[in-house]
MARBA-3410 file (N, C-alpha, C, O; in Angstrom, 1 decimal):
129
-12.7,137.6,25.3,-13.4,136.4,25.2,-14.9,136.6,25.5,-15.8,136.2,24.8 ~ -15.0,137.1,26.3,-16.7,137.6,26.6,-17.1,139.0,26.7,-17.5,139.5,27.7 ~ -16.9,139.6,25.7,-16.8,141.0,25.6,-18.4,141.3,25.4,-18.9,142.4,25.5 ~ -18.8,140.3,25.1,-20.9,140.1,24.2,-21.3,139.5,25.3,-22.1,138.6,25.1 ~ -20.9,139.8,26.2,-21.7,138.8,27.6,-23.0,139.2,27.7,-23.1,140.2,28.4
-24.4,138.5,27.2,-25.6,139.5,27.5,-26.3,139.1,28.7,-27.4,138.4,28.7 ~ -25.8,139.5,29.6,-26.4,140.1,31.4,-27.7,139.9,31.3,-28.0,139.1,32.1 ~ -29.0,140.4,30.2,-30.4,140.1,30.5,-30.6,138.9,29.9,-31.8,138.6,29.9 ~ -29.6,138.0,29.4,-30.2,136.3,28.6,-30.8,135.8,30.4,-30.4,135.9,31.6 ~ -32.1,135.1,29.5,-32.1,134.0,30.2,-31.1,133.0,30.9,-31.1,132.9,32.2
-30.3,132.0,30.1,-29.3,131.8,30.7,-28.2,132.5,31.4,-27.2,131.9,31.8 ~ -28.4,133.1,31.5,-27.5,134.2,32.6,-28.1,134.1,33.7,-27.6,133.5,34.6 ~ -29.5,134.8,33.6,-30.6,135.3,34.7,-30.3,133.5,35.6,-29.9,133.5,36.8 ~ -30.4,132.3,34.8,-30.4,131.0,35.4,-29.1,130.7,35.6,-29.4,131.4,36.5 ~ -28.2,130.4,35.6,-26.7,130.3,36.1,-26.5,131.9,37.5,-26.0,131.6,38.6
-26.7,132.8,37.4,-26.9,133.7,38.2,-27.8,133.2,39.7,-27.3,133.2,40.8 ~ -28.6,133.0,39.4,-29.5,132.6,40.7,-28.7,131.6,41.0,-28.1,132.0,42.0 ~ -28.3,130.6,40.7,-28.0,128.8,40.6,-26.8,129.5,41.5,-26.7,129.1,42.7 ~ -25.7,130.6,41.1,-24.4,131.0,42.2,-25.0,132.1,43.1,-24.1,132.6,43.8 ~ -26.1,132.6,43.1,-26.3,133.4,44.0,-26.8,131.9,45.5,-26.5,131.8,46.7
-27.4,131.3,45.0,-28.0,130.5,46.2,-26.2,129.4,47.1,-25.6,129.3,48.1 ~ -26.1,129.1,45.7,-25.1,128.8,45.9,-23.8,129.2,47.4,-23.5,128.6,48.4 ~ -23.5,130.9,46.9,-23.0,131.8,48.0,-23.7,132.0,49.0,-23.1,132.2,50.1 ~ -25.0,131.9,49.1,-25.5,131.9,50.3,-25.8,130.7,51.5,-26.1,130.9,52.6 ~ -25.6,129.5,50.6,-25.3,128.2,51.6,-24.3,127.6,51.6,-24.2,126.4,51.9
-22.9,128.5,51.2,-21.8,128.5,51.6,-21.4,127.1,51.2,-20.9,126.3,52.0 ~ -21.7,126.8,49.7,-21.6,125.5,49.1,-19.9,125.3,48.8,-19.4,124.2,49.0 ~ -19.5,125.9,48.5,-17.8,125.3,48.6,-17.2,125.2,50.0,-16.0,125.0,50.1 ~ -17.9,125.3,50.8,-17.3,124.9,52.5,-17.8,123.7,53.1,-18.0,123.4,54.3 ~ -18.2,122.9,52.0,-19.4,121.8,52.6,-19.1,120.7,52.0,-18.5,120.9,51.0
-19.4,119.2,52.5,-18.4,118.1,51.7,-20.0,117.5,50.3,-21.2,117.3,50.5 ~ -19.4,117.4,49.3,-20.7,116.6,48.7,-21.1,115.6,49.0,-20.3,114.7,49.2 ~ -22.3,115.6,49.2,-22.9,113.9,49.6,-24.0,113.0,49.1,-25.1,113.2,49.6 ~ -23.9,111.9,48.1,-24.7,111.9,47.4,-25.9,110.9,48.0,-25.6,109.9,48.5 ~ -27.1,111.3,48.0,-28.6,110.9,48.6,-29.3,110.5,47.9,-30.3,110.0,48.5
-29.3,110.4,46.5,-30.0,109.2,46.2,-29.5,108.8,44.7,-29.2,109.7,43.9 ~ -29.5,107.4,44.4,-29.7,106.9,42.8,-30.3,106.0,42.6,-30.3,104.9,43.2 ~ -30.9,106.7,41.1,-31.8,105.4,40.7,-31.4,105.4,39.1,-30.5,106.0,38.6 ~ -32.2,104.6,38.4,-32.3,105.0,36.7,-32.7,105.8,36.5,-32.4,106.1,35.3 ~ -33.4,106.9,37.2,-34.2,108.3,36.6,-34.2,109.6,37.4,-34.7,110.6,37.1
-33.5,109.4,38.7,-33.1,110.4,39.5,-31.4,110.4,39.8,-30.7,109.5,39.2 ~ -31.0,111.1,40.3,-29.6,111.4,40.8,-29.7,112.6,42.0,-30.0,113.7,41.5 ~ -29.7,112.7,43.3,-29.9,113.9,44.3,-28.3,113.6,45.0,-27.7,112.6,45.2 ~ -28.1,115.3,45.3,-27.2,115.4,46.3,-27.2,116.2,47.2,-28.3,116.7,47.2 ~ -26.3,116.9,48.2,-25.9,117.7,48.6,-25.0,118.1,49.0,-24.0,117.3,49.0
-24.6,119.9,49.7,-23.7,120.0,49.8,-23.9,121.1,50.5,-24.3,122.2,50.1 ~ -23.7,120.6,51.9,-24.2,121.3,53.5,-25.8,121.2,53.1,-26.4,120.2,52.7 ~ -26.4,122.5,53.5,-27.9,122.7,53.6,-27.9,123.2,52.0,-27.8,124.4,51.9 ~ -27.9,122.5,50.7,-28.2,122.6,49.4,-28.4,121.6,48.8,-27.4,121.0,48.3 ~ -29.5,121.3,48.8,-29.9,120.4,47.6,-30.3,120.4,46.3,-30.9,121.1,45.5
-29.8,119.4,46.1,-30.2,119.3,44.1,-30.5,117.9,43.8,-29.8,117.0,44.2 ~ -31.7,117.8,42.9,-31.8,116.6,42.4,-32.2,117.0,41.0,-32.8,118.0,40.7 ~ -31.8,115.5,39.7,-31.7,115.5,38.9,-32.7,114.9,38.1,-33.7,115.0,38.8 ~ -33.0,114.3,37.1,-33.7,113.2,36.4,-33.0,113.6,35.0,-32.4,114.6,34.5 ~ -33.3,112.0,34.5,-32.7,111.9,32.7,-34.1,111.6,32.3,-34.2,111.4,31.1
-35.3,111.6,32.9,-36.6,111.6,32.3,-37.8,112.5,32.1,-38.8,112.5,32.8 ~ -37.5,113.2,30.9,-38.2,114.4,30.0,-39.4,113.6,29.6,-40.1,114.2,28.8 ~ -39.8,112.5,30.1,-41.6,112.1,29.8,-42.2,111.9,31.3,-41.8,111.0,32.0 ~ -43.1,112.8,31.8,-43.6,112.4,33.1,-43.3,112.6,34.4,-43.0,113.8,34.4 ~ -43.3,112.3,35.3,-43.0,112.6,36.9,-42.3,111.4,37.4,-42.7,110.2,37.3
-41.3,111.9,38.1,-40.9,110.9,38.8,-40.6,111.3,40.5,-40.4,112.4,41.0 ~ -40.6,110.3,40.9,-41.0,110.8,42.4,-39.7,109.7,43.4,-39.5,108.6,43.0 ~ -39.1,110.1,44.4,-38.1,109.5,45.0,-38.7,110.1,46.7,-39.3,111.2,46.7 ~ -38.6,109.6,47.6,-38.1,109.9,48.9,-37.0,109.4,49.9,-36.8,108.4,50.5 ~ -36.1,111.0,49.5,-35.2,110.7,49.8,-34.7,111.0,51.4,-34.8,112.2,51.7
-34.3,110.1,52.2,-33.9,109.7,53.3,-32.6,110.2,53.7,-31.8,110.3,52.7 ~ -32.0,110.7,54.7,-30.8,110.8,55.4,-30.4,112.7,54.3,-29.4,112.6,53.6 ~ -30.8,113.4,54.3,-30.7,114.7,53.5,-29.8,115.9,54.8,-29.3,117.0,54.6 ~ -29.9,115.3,55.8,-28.8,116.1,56.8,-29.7,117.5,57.1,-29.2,118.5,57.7 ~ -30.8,117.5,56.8,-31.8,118.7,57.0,-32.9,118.1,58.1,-33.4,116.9,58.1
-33.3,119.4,59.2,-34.3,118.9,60.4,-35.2,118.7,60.3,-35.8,119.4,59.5 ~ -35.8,117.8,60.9,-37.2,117.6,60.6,-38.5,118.8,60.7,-38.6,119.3,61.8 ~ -39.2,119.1,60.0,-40.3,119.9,59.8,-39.3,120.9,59.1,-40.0,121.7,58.6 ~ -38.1,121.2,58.7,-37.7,121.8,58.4,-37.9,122.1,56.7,-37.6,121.2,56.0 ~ -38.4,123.4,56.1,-39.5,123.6,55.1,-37.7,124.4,54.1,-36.7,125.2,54.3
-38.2,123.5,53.0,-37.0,123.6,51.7,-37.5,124.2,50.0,-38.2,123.6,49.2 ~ -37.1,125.5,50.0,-37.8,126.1,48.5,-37.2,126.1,47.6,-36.0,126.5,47.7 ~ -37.6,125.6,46.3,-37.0,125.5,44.9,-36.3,127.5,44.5,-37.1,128.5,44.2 ~ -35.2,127.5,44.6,-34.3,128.6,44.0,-34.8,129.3,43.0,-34.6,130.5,42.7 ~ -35.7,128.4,42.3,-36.4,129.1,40.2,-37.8,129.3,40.9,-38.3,130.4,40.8
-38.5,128.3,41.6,-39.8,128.3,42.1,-39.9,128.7,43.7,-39.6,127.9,44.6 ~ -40.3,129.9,43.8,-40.1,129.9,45.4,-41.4,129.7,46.1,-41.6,130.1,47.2 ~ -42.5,129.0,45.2,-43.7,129.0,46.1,-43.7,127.0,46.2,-44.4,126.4,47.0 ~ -43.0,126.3,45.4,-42.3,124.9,45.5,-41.1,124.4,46.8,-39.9,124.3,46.9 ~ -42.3,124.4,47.6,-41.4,124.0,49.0,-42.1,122.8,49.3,-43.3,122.3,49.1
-40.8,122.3,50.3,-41.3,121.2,50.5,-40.5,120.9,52.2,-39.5,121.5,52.7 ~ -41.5,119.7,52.9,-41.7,119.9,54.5,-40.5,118.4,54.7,-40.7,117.3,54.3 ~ -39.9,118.7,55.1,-39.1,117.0,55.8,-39.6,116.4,57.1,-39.6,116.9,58.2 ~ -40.0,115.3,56.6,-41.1,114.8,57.3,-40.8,113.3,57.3,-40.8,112.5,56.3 ~ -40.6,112.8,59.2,-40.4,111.2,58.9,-38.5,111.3,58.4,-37.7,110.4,58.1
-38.2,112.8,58.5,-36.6,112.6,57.6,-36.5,112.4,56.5,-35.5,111.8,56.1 ~ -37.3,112.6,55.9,-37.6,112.2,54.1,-37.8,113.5,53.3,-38.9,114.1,53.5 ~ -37.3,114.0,52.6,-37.6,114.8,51.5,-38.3,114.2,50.1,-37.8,113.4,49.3 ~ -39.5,114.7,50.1,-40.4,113.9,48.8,-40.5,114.9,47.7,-41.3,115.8,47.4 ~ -39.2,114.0,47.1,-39.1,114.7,45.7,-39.7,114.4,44.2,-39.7,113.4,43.6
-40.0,115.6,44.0,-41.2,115.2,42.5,-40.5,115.8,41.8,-40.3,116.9,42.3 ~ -39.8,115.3,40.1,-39.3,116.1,39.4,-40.3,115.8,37.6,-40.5,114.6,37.3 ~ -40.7,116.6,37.1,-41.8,116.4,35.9,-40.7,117.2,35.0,-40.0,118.1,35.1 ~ -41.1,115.9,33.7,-40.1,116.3,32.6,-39.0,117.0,32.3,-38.7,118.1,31.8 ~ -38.3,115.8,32.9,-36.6,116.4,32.7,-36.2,117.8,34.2,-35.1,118.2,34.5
-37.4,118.0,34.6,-36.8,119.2,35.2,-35.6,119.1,36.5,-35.3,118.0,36.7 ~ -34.9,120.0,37.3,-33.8,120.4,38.2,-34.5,121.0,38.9,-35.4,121.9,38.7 ~ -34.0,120.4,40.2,-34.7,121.1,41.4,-33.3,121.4,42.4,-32.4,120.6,42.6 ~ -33.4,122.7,43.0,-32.2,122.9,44.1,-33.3,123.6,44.9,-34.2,124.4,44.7 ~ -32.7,122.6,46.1,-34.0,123.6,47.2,-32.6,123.8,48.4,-31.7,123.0,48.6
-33.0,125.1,49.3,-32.4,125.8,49.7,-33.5,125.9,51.1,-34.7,125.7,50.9 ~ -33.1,126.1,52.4,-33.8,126.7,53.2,-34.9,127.4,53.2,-34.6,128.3,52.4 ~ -36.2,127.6,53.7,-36.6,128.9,53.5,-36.1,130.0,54.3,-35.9,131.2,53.9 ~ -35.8,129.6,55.4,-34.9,130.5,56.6,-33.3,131.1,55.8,-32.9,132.1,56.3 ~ -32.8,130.8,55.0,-31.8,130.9,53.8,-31.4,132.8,53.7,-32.2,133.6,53.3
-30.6,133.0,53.9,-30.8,134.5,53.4,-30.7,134.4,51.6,-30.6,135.5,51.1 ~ -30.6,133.8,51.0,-31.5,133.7,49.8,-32.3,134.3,49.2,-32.2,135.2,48.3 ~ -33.2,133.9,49.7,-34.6,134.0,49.7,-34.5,135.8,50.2,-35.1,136.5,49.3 ~ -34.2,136.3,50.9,-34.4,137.5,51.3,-33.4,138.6,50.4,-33.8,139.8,50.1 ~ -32.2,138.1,50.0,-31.7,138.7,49.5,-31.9,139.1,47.8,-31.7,140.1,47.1
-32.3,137.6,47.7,-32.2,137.4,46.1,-33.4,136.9,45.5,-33.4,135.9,44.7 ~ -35.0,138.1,46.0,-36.3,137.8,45.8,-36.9,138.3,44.8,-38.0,137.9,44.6 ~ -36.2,139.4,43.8,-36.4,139.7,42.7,-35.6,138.8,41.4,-36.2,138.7,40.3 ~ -34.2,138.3,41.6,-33.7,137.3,40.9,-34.3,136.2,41.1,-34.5,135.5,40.1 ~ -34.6,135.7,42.2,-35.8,134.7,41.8,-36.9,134.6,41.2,-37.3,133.5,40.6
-37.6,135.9,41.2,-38.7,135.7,40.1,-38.4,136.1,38.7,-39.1,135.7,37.8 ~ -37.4,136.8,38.5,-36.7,136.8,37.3,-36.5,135.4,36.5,-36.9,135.3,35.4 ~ -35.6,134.3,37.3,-35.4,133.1,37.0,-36.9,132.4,36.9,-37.2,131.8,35.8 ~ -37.7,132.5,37.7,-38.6,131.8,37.2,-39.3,132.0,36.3,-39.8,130.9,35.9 ~ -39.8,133.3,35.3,-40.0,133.5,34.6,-39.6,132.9,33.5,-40.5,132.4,32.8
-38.2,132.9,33.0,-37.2,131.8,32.4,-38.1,130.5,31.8,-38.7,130.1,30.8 ~ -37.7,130.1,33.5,-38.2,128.8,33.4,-39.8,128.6,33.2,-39.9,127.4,33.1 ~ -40.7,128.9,33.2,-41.9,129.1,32.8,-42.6,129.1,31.4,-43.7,128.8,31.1 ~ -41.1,129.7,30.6,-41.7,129.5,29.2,-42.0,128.6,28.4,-42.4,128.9,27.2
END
């Protein structure tokens, strides 16, 4: 069935990072919890892994989201963008997502980030086009 699997697609390189971060914040041992909805966002998590969503591909949309189970000052990097971090502050994670985009932010403290620093700029690349 996947005998044509091509390992260097883009979508690979992005579903690859997406379960590499994944394994590293031990996201199937953790309960889902969902943190915010609106008409144009959707956020959750699951332990120390966040993701938020949008159905709006015109513009920026912006949420601060409350009760995220992460410490205060405690600094959160986008998985595809690792220089897109952001500070919890007040207990609020202030989320900006621009046209249509997916954000999963991860620890920076994360062995992630250390382990999987070349597949991250791989994926961002990707996403950059």
């Amino acid at each position: 069935m996947w005998r044509n699997f091509d390992r260097t697609s883009d979508l690979f390189k992005f579903t690859q990072t997406l379960n590499k971060a994944r394994q590293a914040q031990g996201v199937v041992n953790n309960p889902f919890a969902e943190k915010w909805v609106d008409d144009q966002i959707y956020a959750f998590t699951r332990g120390k892994f966040f993701v938020g969503l949008t159905n709006n591909v015109y513009g920026q949309v912006h949420a601060d989201v409350p009760n995220t189970g992460f410490s205060e000052g405690e600094i959160l990097c986008n998985i595809y963008y690792s220089t897109d971090c952001v500070t919890i502050k007040n207990g609020v994670l202030g989320l900006y997502l621009n046209n249509g985009e997916v954000k999963v932010f991860v620890p920076k403290t994360s062995s992630f980030w250390a382990e999987h620093a070349q597949l991250n700029e791989t994926s961002a690349e990707f996403l950059s086009e």
